[in-house]
C-alpha positions as CSV (number, residue, x, y, z in Angstrom):
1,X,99.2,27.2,95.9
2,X,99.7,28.9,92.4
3,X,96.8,31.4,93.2
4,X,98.3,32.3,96.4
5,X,102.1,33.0,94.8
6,X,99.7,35.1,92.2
7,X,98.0,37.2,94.5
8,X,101.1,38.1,96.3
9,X,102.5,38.9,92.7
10,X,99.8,41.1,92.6
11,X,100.2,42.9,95.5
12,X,103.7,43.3,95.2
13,X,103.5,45.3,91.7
14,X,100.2,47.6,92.9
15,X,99.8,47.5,96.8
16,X,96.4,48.4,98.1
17,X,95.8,52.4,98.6
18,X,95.1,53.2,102.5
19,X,92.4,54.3,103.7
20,X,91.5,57.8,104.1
21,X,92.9,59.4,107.5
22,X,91.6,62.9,107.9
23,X,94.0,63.5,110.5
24,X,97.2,62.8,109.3
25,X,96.7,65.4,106.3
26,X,95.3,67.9,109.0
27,X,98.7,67.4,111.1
28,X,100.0,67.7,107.9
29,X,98.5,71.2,107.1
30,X,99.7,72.4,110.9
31,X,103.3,71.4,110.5
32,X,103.5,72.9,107.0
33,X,102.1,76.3,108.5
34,X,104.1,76.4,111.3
35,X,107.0,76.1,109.3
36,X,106.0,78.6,107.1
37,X,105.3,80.9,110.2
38,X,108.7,80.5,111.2
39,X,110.0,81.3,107.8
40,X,108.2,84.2,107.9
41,X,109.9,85.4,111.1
42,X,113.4,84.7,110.2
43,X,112.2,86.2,106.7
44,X,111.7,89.7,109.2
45,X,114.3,89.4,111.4
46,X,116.8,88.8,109.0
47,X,115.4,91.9,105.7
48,X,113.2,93.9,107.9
49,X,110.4,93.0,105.8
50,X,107.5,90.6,105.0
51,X,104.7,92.1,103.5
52,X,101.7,90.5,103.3
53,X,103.1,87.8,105.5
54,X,101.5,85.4,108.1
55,X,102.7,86.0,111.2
56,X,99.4,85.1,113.4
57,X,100.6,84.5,116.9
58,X,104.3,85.0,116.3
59,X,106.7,86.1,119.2
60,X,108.0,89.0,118.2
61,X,108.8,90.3,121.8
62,X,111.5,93.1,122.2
63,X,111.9,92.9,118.3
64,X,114.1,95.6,116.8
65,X,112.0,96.8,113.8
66,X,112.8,100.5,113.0
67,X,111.3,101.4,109.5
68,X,110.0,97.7,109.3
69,X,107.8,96.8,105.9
70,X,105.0,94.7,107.6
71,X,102.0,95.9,105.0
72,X,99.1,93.6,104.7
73,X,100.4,91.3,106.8
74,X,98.7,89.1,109.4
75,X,99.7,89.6,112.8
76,X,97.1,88.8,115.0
77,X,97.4,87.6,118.3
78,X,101.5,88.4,117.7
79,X,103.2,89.4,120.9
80,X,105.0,92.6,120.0
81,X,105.1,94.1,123.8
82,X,108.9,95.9,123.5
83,X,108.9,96.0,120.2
84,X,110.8,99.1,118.2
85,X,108.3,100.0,115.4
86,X,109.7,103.1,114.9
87,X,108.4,104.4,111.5
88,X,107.7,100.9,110.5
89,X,105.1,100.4,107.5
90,X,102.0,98.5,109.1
91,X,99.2,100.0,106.7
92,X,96.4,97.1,105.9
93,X,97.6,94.6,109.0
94,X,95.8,92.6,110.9
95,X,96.7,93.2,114.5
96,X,93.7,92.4,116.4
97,X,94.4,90.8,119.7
98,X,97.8,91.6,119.6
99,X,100.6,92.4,122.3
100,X,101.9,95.8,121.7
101,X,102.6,97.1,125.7
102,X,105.2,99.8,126.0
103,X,105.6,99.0,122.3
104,X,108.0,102.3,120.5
105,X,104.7,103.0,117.1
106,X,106.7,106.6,117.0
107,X,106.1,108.0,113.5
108,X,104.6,104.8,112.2
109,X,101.9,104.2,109.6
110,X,99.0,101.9,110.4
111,X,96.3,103.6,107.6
112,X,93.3,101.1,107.7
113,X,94.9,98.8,110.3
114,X,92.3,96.2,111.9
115,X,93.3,96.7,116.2
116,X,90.2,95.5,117.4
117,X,90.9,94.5,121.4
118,X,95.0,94.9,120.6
119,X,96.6,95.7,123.9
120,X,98.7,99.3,123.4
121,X,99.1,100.2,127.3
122,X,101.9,102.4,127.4
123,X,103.1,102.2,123.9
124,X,104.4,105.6,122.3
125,X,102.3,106.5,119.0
126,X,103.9,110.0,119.1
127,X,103.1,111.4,115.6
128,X,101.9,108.3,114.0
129,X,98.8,107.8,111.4
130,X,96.6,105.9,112.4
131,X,93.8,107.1,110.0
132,X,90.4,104.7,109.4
133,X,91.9,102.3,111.9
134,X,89.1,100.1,113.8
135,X,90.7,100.1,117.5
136,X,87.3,99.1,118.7
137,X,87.8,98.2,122.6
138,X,91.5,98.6,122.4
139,X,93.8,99.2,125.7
140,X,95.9,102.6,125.2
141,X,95.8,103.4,128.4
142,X,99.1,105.8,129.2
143,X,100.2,105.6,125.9
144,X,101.3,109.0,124.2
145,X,99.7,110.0,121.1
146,X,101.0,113.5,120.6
147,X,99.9,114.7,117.4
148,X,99.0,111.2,116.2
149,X,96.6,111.4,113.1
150,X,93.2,109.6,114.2
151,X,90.8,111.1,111.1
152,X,87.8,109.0,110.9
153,X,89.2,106.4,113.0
154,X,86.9,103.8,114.7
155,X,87.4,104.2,118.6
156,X,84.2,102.8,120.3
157,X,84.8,101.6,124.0
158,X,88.6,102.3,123.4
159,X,90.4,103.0,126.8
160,X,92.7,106.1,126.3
161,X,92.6,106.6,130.6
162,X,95.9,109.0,131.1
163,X,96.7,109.2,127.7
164,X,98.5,112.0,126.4
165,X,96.7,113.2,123.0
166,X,98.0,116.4,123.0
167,X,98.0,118.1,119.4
168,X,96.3,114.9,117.9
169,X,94.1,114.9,115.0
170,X,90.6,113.4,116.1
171,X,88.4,114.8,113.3
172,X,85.3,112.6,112.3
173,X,86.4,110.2,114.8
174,X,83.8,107.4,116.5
175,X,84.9,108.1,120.3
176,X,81.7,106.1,121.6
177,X,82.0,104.9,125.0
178,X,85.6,105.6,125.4
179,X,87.6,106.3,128.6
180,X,89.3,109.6,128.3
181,X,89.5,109.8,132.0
182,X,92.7,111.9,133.3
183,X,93.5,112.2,129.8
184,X,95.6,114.8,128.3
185,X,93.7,116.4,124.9
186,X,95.0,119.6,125.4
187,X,94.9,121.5,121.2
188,X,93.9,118.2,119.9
189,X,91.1,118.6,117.2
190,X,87.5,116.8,117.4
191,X,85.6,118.5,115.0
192,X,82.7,116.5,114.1
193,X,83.3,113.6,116.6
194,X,80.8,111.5,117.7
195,X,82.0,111.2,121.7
196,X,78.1,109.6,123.0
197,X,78.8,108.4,126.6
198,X,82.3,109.2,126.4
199,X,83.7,109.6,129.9
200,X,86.1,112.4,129.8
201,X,86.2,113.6,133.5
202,X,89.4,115.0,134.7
203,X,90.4,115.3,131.3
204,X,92.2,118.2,129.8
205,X,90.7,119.7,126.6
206,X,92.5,123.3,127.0
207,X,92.4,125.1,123.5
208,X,90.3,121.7,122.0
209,X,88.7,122.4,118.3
210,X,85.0,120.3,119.0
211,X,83.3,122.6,115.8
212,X,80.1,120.4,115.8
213,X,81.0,117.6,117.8
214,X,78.3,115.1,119.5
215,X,78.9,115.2,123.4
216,X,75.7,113.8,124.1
217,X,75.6,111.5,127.2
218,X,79.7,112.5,127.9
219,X,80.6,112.5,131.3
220,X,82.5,116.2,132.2
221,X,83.0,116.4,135.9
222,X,85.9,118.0,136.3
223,X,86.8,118.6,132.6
224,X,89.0,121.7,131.7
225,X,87.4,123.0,128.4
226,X,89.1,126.3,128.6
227,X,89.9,127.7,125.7
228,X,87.9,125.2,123.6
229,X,86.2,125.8,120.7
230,X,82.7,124.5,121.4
231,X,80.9,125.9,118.2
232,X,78.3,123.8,117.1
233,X,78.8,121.2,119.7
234,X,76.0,119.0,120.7
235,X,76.0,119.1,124.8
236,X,75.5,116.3,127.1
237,X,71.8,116.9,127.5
238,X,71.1,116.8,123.4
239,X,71.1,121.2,123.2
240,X,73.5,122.2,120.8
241,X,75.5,125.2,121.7
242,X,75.2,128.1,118.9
């Protein structure tokens, strides 16, 4: 009887530890991000900035974010379709997957921005720099990129189909597979592009700088190159026009 009382005693003072459960601390770990997700929206919403923040998946539909400071932040797979990102500060973010249809990108800078796949149908990136961006098989289809900076951009398989790019700066960009179809490129500058299998029929390259740009495999039926400056230009069938 007085071992029993004891070992009661015992447990009383230092109660056994539990045993390990892997999936409470990993609910854990879900409810603390979430929260801190959330923070980071209301964070945004609330200062118009959050650099460097977490916003993966956030819901930023319809969001009013004129001159926003969003650098280095992580916004992938964020829904950002209505979103005014007028001159907002997206250099360094993550953005791949995300929502950004008939998005307002006017003047805004996304300098070495990761789009891979993001979805840009008509969004208006009048005038904005997106310089060494990877937009690898993005959706820009009849977006407006008038005189949109797009130096040494990545663009493979990027679907720019009645897209208005008139005046914009292509130089050293990889157009690979892209879909320029019925697009507008009229005195936009290519010089030194690499458009292999590009498919740019219908399109209008009026007054176009290509100075030594790789057309090799491109698709022209029905291109209007008048006006163009094809010095240098490797041609569909590999001859390079001197």
């Amino acid at each position: 009887m007085l071992a029993h009382i004891l070992s009661l005693l015992a447990h009383a003072i230092d109660p056994p530890i539990a045993p390990y459960n892997p999936s409470i601390r990993s609910g854990d770990r879900s409810v603390q991000l979430v929260k801190q997700q959330n923070s980071a929206i209301e964070q945004l919403l609330s200062t118009n900035e959050c650099e460097g923040c977490n916003l993966e998946n956030a819901d930023l539909q319809g969001a009013k974010l004129r001159g926003a400071k969003l650098r280095g932040a992580n916004m992938r797979n964020a829904d950002l379709s209505y979103a005014n990102l007028e001159n907002a500060d997206l250099e360094n973010t993550n953005l791949e997957n995300a929502n950004l249809a008939s998005s307002n990108l006017r003047g805004a800078k996304l300098e070495n921005s990761y789009l891979r796949s993001v979805d840009l149908d008509n969004a208006n990136l009048s005038n904005a720099n997106l310089e060494k961006v990877n937009l690898e098989n993005a959706n820009l289809e009849g977006s407006s990129l008038r005189g949109a900076k797009l130096d040494t951009a990545y663009l493979r398989g990027v679907n720019f189909r009645d897209a208005d790019l008139q005046l914009a700066i292509l130089e050293n960009a990889n157009l690979q597979d892209a879909n320029f179809q019925r697009a507008i490129l009229r005195d936009a500058v290519l010089d030194d592009a690499y458009l292999g299998n590009t498919n740019l029929r219908n399109a209008d390259l009026r007054n176009a700088s290509l100075q030594d740009a790789n057309l090799q495999g491109a698709k022209l039926a029905g291109t209007n190159l008048r006006g163009a400056d094809l010095k240098g230009v490797y041609l569909p069938d590999g001859m390079r026009n001197d």
